[in-house]
C-alpha positions in Angstrom: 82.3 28.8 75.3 84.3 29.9 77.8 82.1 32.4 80.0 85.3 34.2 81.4 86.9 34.9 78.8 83.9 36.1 76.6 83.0 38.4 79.8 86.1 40.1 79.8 85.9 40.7 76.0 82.6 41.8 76.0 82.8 44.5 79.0 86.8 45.6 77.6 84.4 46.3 74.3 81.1 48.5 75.9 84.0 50.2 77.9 86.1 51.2 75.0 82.4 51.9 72.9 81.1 54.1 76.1 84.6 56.0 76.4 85.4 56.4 72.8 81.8 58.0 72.2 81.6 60.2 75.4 84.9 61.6 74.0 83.1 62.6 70.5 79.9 64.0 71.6 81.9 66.2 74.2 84.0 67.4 71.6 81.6 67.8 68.9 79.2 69.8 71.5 81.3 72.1 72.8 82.7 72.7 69.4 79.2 73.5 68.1 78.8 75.5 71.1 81.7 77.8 70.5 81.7 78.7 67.3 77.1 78.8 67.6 75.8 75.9 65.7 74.3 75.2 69.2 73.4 78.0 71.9 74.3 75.3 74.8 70.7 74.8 76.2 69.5 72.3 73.3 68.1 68.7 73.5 70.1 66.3 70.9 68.4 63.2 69.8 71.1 60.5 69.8 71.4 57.1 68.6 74.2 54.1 68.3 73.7 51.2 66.1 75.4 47.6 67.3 75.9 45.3 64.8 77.7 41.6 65.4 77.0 41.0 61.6 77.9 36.8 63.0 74.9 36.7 65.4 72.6 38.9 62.6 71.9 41.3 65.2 71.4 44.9 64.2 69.7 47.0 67.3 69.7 50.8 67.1 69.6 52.5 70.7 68.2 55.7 71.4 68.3 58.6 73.9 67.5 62.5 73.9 71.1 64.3 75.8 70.1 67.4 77.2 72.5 69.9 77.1 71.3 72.2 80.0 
């Protein structure tokens, strides 16, 4: 295994994962936000699940985003 190389994949990954979602929550929030699903001041319970299906690793992560 080259260490380097697997490095570079695996932070170009998280960084495209951490990006890519930040995107969609702060889309989907201020959607619900304008049109009143959500009044802005909520709590959201969160979670991502990462899956490498080779390594039979599943982990689910979790975290409460406070909106005010």
């Amino acid at each position: 295994m080259d260490e380097e190389t697997f490095n570079k994949t695996l932070r170009s990954f998280l960084k495209k994962v951490g990006i890519n979602a930040q995107r969609e929550i702060e889309q989907a929030v201020r959607k619900a936000v304008e049109d009143g699903t959500l009044r802005g001041d909520e709590t959201l319970a969160a979670s991502v699940v990462l899956r490498v299906p080779e390594l039979d690793l599943d982990v689910t992560i979790e975290e409460s985003l406070r909106l005010e």
